[in-house]
DSSP file (Angstrom, degrees, kcal/mol; ACC not computed):
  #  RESIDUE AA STRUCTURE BP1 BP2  ACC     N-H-->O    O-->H-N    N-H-->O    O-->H-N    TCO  KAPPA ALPHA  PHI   PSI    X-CA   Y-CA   Z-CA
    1    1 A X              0   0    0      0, 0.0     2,-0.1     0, 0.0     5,-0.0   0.000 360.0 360.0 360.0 122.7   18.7  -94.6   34.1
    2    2 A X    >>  -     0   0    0      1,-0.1     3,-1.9    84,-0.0     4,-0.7  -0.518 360.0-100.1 -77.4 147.5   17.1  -91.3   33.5
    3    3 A X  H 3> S+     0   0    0     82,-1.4     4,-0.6     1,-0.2    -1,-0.1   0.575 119.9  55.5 -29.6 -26.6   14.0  -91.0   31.8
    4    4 A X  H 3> S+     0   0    0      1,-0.2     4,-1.9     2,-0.1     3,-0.4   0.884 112.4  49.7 -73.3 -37.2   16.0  -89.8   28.0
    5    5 A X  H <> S+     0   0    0     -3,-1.9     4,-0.9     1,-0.2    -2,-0.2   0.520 106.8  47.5 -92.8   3.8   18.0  -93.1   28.3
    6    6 A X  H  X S+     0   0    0     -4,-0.7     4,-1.4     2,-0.2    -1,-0.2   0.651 117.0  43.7-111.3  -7.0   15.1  -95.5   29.0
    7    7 A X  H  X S+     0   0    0     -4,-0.6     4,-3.8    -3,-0.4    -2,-0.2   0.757 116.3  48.2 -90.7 -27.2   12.9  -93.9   25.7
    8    8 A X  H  < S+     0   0    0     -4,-1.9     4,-0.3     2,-0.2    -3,-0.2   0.951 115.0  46.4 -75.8 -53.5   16.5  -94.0   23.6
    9    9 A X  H >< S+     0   0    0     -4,-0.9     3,-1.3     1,-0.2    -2,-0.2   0.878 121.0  44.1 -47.9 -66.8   16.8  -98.3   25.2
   10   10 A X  H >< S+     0   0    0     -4,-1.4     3,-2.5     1,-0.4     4,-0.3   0.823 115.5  41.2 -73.9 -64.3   13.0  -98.4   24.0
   11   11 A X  T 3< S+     0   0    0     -4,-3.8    -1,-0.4     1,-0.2    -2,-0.2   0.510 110.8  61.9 -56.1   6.8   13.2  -96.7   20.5
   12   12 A X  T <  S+     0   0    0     -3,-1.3    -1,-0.2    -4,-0.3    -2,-0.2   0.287  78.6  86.3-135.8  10.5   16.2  -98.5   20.0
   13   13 A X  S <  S-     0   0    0     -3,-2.5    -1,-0.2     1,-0.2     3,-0.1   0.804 102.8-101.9 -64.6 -37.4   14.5 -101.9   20.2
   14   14 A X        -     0   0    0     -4,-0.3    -1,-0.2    -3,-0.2    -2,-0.1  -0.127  32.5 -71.5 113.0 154.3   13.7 -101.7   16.7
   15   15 A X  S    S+     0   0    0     -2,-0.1    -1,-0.1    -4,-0.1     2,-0.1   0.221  91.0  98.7 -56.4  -3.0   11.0 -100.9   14.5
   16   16 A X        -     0   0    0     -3,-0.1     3,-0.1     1,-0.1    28,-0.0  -0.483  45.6-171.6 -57.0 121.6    8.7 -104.0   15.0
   17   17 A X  S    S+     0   0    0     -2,-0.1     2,-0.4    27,-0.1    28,-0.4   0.417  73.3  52.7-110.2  11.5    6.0 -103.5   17.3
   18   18 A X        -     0   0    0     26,-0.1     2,-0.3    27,-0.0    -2,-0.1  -0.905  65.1-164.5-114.7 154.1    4.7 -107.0   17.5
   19   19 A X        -     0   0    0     -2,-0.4     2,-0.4    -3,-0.1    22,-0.0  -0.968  12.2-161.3-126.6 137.2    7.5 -109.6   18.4
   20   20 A X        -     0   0    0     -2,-0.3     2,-0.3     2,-0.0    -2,-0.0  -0.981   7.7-157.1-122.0 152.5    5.7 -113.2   17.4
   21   21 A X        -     0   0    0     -2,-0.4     5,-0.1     3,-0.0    -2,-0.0  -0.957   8.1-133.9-127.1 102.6    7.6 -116.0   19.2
   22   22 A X     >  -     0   0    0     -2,-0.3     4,-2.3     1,-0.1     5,-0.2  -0.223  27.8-116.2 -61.3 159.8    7.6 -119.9   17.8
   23   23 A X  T  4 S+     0   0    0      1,-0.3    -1,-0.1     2,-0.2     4,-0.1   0.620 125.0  48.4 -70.1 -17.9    7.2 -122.5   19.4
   24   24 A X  T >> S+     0   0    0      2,-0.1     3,-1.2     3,-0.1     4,-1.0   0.906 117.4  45.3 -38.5 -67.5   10.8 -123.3   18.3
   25   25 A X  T 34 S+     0   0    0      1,-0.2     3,-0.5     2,-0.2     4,-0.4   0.891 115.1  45.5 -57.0 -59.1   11.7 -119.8   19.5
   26   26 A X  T 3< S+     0   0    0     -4,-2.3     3,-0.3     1,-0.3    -1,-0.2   0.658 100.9  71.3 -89.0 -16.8    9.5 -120.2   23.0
   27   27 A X  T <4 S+     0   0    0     -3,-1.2    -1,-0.3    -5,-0.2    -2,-0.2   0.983 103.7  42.3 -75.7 -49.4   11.2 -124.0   23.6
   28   28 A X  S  < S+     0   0    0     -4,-1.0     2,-0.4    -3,-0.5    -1,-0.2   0.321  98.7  88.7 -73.2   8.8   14.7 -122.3   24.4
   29   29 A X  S    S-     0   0    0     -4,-0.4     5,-0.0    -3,-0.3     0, 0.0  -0.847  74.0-122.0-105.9 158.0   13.7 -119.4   26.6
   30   30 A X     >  -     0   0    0     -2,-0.4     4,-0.6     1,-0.1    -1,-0.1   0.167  33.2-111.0 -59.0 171.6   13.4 -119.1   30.0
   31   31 A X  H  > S+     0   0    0      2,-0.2     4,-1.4     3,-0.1    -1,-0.1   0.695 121.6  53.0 -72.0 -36.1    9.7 -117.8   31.2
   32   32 A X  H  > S+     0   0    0      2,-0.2     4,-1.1     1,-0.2     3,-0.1   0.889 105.7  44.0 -75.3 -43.5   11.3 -115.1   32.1
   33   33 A X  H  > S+     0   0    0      1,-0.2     4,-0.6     2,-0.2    -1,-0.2   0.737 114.3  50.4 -75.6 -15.3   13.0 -114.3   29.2
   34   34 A X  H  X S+     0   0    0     -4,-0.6     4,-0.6     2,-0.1     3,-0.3   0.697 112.8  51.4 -56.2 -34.6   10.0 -114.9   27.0
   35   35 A X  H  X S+     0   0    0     -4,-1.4     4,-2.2     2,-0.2    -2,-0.2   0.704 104.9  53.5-100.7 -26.8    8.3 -112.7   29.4
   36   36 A X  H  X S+     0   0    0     -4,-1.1     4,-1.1     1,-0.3    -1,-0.2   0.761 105.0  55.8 -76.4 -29.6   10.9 -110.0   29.1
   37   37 A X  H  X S+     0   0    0     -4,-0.6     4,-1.0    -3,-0.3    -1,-0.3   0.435 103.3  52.0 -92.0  -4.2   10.7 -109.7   25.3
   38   38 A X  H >X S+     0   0    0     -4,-0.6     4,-3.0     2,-0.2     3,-1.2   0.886 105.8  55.0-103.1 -26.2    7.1 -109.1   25.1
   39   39 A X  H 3X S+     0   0    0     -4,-2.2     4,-4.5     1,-0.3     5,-0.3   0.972 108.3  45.9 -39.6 -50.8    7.3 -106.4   27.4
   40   40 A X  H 3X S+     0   0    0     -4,-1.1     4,-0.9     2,-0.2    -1,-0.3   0.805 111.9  54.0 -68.1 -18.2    9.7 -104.7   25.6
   41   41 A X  H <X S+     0   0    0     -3,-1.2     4,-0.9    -4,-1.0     3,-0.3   0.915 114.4  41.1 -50.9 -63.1    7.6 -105.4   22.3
   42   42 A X  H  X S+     0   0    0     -4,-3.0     4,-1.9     1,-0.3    -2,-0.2   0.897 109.8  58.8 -83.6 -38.6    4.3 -103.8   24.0
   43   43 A X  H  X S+     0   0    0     -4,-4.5     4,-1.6    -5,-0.4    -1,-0.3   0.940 105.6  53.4 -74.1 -25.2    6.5 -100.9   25.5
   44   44 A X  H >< S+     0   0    0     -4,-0.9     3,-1.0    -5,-0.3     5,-0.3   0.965 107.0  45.7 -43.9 -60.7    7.4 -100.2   21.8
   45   45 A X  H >X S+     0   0    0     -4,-0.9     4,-1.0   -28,-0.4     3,-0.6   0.800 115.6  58.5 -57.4 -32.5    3.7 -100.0   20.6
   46   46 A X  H 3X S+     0   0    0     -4,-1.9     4,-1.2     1,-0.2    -1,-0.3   0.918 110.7  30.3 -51.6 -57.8    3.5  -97.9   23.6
   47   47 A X  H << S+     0   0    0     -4,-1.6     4,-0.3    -3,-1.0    -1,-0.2   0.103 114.2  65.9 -99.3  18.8    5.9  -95.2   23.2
   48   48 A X  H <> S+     0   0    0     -3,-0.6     4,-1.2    -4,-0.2     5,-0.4   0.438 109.6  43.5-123.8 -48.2    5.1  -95.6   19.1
   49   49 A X  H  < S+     0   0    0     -4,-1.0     4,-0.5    -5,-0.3    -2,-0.2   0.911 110.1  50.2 -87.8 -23.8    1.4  -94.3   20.3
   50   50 A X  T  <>S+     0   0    0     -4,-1.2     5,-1.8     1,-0.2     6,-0.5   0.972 115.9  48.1 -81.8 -43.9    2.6  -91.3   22.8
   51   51 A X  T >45S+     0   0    0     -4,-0.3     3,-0.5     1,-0.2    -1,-0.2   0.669 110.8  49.0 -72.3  -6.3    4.9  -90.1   19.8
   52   52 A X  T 3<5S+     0   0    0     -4,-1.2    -1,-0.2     1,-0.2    -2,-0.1   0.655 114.6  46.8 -89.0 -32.0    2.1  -90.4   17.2
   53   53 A X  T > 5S-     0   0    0     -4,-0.5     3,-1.1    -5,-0.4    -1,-0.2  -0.200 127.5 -87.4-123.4  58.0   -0.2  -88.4   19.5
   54   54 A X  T < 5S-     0   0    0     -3,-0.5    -3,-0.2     1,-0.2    -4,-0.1   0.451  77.0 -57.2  87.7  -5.3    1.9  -85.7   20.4
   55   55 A X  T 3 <S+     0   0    0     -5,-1.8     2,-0.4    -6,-0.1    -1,-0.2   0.116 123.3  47.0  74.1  -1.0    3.9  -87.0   23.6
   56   56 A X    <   +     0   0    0     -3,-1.1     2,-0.5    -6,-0.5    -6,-0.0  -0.829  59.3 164.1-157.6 138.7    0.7  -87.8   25.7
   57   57 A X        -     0   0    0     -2,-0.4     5,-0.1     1,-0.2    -4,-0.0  -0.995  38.2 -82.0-140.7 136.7   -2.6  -89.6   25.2
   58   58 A X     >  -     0   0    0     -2,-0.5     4,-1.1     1,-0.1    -1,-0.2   0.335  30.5-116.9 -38.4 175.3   -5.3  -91.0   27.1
   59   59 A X  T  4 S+     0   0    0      2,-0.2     4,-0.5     1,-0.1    -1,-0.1   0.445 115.9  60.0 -99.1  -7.8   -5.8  -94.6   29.0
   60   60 A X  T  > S+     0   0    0      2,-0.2     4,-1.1     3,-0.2    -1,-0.1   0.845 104.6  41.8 -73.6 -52.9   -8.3  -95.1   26.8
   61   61 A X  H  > S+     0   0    0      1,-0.2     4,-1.5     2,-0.2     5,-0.2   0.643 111.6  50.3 -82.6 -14.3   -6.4  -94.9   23.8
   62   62 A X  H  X S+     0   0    0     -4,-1.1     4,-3.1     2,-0.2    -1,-0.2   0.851 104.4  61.3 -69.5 -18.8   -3.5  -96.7   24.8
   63   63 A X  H  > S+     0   0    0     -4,-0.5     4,-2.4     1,-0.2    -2,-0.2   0.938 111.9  48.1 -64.1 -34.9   -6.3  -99.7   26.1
   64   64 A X  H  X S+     0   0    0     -4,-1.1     4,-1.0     2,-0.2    -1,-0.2   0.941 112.0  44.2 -77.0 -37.8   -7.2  -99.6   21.9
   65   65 A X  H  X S+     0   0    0     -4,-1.5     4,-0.8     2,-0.2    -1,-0.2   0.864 112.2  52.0 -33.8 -62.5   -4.1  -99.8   20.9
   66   66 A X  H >< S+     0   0    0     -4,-3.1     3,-3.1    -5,-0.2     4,-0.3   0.986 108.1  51.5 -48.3 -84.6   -3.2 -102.5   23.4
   67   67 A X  H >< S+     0   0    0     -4,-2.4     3,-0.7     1,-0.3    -1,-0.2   0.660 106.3  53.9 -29.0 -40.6   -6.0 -104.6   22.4
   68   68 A X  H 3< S+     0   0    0     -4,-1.0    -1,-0.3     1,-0.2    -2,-0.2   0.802 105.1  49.7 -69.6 -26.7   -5.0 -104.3   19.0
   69   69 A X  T << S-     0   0    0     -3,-3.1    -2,-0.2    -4,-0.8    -1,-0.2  -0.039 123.5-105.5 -93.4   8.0   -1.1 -105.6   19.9
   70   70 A X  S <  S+     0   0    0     -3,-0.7     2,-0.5    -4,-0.3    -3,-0.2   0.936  75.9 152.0  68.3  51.6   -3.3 -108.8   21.9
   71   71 A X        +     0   0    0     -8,-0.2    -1,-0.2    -5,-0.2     3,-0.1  -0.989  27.6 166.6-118.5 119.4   -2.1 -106.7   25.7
   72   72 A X        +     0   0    0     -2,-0.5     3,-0.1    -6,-0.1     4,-0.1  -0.116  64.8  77.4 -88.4  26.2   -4.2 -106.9   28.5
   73   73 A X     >  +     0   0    0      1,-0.1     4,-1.7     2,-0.1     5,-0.1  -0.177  54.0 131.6-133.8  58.9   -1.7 -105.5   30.9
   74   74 A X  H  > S+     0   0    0      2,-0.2     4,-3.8     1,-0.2    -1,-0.1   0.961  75.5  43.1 -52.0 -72.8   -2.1 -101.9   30.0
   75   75 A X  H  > S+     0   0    0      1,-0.2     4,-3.8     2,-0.2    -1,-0.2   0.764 110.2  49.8 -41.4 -48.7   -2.3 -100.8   33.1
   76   76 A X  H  > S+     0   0    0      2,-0.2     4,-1.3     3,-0.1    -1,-0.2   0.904 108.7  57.1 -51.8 -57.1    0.4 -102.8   34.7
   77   77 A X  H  X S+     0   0    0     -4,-1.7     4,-4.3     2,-0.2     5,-0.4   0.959 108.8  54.9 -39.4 -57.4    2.9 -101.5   31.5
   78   78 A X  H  X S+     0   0    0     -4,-3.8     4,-3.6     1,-0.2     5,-0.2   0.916 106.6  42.2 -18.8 -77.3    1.7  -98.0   32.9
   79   79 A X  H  X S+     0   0    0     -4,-3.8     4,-3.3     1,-0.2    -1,-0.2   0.824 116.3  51.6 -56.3 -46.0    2.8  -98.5   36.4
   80   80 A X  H  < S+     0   0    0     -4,-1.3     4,-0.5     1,-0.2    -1,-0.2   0.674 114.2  41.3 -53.1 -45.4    6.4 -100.3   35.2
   81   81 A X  H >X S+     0   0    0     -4,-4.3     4,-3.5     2,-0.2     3,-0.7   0.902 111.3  52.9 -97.1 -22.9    7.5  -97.5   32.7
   82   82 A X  H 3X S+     0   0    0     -4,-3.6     4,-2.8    -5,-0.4    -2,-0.2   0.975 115.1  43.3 -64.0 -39.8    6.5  -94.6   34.9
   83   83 A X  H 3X S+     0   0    0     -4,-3.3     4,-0.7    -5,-0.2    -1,-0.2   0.796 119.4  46.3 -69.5  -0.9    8.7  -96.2   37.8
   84   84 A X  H <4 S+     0   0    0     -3,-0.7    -2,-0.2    -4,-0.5    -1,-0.2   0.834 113.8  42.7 -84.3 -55.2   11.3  -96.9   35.2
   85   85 A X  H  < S+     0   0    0     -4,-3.5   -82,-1.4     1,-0.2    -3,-0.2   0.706 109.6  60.2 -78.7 -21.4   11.3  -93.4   33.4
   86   86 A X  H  <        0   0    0     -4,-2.8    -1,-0.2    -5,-0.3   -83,-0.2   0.918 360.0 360.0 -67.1 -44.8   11.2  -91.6   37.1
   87   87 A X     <        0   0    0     -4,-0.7    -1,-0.2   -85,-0.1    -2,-0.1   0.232 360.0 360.0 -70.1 360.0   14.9  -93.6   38.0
């Protein structure tokens, strides 16, 4: 998937950048599939923050951002969509 088609998948998650999951919600998914949607929730707020500030922004400001969206795995997100958007 070239980098246009993996920002089009992302934006096309929907406008919500927090996904909240009940405990209803969390009893019939997998770990993995819980695990899958909040990534795709945080890579929204993500690609929500590089279009807001121009197409690029600091690590700094995605880390405030993050924090605000409860993410400690900024960094990690990082590494995941650059090998993602490179393919």
């Amino acid at each position: 998937m070239d980098a246009y088609n993996s920002l089009q998948a992302l934006e096309n998650l929907g406008p919500s950048s927090q996904v909240y999951l009940t405990s209803e919600r969390r009893a019939g998914m997998s770990d993995a599939a819980e695990a899958k949607l909040m990534s795709q929730a945080h890579m929204r707020w993500m690609v929500a923050t590089l279009q807001s500030e121009g197409g690029k922004c600091t690590y700094e400001k995605l880390v405030e951002v993050g924090e605000e969206h409860h993410c400690d795995t900024v960094g990690a997100l990082l590494k995941v969509s650059r090998e993602t958007l490179s393919h």
